[in-house]
C-alpha positions, 0 to 999 in steps of 0.5 A, a space after each residue: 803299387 802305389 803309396 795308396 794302394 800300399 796303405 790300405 794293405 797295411 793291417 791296423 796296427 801295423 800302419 807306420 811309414 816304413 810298413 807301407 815303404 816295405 811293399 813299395 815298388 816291385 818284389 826282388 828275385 830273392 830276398 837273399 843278403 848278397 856279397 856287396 850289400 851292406 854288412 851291418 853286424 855280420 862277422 864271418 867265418 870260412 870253414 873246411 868242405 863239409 861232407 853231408 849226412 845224405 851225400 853230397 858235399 859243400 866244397 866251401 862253406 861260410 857261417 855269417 855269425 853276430 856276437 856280443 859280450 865279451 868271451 872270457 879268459 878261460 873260454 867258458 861263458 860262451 852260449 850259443 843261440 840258434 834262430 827259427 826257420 826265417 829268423 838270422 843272426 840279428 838277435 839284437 840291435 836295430 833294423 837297417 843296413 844289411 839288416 832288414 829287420 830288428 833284433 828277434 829277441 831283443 828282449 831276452 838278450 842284451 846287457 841285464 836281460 834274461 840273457 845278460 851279456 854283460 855276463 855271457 858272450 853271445 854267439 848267433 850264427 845264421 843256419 847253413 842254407 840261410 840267406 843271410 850271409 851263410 852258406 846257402 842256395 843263394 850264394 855262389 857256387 865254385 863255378 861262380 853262379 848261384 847254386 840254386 837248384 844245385 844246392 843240396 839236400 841238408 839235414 838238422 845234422 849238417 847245419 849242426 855240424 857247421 856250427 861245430 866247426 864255427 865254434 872250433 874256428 872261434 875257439 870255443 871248445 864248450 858253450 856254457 848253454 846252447 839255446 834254441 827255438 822251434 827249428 833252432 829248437 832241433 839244432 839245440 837238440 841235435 848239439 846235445 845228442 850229438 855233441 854231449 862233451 860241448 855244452 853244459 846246458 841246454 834249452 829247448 823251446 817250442 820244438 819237439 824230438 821227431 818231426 811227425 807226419 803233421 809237420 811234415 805235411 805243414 812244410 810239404 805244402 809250403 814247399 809246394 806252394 813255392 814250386 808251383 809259382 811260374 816265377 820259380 823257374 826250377 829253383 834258377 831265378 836268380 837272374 830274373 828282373 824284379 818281379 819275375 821271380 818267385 814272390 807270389 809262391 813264397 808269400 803264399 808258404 809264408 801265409 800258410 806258416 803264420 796259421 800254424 804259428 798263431 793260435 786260433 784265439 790270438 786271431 779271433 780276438 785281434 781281428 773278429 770279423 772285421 774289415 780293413 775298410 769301410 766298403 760293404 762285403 756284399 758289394 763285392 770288394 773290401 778284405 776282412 783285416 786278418 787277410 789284409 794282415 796275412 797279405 802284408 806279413 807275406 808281401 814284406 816277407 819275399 823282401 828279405 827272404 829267398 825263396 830256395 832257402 825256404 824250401 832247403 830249411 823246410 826239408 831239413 826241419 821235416 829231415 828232423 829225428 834225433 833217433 834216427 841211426 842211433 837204435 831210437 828216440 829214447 837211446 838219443 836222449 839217454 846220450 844227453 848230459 847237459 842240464 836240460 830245460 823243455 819249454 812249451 806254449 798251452 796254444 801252440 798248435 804247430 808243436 803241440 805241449 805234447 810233443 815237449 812233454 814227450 821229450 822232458 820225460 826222456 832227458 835225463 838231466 831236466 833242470 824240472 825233472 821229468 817235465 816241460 814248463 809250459 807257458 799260459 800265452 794267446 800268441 801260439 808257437 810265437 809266443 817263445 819269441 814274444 813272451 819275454 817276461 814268461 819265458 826269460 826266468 826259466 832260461 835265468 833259472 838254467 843258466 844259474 843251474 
């Protein structure tokens, strides 16, 4: 590709030097970070074999984590903050070595933000089966290759666990808040059933108790749409020359994920019917500005994400069932003992308010009693990540709960 042919692939808006270098040159095989690149931010923890709920095991396993704040004398000003399914540990600070992009919530956390790290020591690790530096398809298995297709099946459960066993390296014995969005949504969940004794607070954004059939279908086609790419090989890629790997297939999963994580709303009053070029529909050529926008967001997406880790995270998002081994749902819940916040976007049209409402009527210890808060926001299920001034009150009101 060349730098014009970039260019005019560029959404407007979104037209700035560094987004048209983002789709220059050909796609890697994986977007993975990988031993030898830069560190940037990352600290790391090696932790014990991990057993996994389904069978199998890890024999090694490594959490690239961030921190920042400061951890106090007595260990209890600890939050833990858990990303979405292709988020990472690069919560704040700038994009650049070994971080592809900016902080994801740089305006929630940092020094007298909603989170205020002058207050709180800020933990954020990178899920089991990222590709960030944690544990996951890319990174090399005992025999020194990669595990791809080799890799095991994770559940919500088994990248919980990993995360147990981070803070008991870190010596973090209970966090003050665990907090988490859409699939760090169901962690945070899953450290509140599963491990009560550990944290005195929970938040809940954006992510429901099960995940149903409608999610299940969501990822069972993205998932789909990767395996079918003749670049997949299988999931053994990784050897791959640039541009022979996967690129297309997980462009494509990215795609169909930004339909169901933006509302109809924000889509139709940002782009109409417009076109991204002044050449007539009826001549053939030219693209309407929302696929132009769907196709620089997917392209930009193979350059820091790994095609297997997407299909292990989308499996262990559909894993997701807090009740599942434990009588039901509401017995789960009635496990909880953290002070509780439920929040949800009106538009949102992956994790409908419902399915909040739902789960806030099951917790016992609502900081809102039996409700979910819900935010008014065009933006959809992001809307977590972007509405910093609707969303960044209610976790103050429950850290100071």
């Amino acid at each position: 590709m060349d730098w014009q042919t970039a260019a005019d692939s560029v959404p407007s808006g979104f037209i700035t030097e560094s987004n048209i270098r983002s789709l220059l040159g050909k796609p890697p095989a994986t977007g993975a970070w990988r031993d030898g690149d830069p560190v940037g931010g990352r600290r790391f923890a090696a932790l014990a074999p991990q057993h996994l709920e389904f069978g199998g095991a890890l024999p090694a396993v490594r959490v690239a984590y961030e921190t920042w704040g400061e951890l106090n004398a007595h260990r209890s000003n600890a939050i833990l903050i858990l990303h979405a399914l292709t988020g990472d540990s690069h919560v704040i600070g700038n994009a650049g070595p070994g971080h592809p992009t900016s902080g994801w919530w740089s305006g929630i956390v940092g020094p007298d933000r909603a989170i205020d790290t002058n207050r709180w020591f800020v933990v954020a690790p990178n899920m089991l089966g990222g590709c960030q530096g944690t544990t996951g398809p890319a990174s090399s298995a005992p025999d020194g290759q990669e595990w791809g297709s080799r890799f095991p099946f994770l559940t919500i459960r088994d990248q919980v666990a990993a995360q147990v066993a981070l803070a008991d390296a870190l010596g973090i014995n209970r966090f003050a808040a665990v907090i988490g969005g859409s699939m760090g949504g169901m962690h945070a969940l899953e450290w509140a059933v599963g491990y009560p004794d550990r944290l005195a607070r929970v938040a809940v954004l954006a992510a429901p108790a099960v995940s149903d059939a409608d999610e299940i279908s969501l990822n069972s086609v993205q998932a789909e749409s990767i395996r079918m790419d003749p670049g997949f090989r299988g999931g053994d890629y990784y050897d791959a020359k640039d541009g022979d790997g996967p690129h297309r297939g997980l462009a494509l999963a990215r795609r169909l994920a930004l339909l169901s994580y933006r509302s109809p709303s924000e889509l139709n009053g940002r782009f109409h019917r417009s076109w991204q070029s002044d050449i007539s529909p009826l001549g053939g050529a030219g693209r309407f500005a929302v696929e132009s926008y769907l196709d620089f967001h997917g392209n930009k997406f193979t350059r820091r994400f790994d095609a297997n880790s997407y299909l292990t995270l989308v499996n262990a998002m559909s894993s997701h069932d807090i009740g599942r081994g434990r009588g039901s749902v509401a017995e789960a819940l009635a496990r909880v003992t953290a002070a509780s916040l439920v929040l949800g976007v009106d538009s949102d049209r992956l994790f409908p308010v419902s399915t909040q409402q739902e789960l806030a009527a099951q917790l016992p210890r609502g900081i809102d009693g039996d409700q979910a808060v819900v935010i008014t926001s065009d933006f959809g299920h992001d809307a977590f990540l972007i509405e910093d001034t609707l969303v960044g009150p209610h976790l103050q009101r429950l850290l100071d709960s």
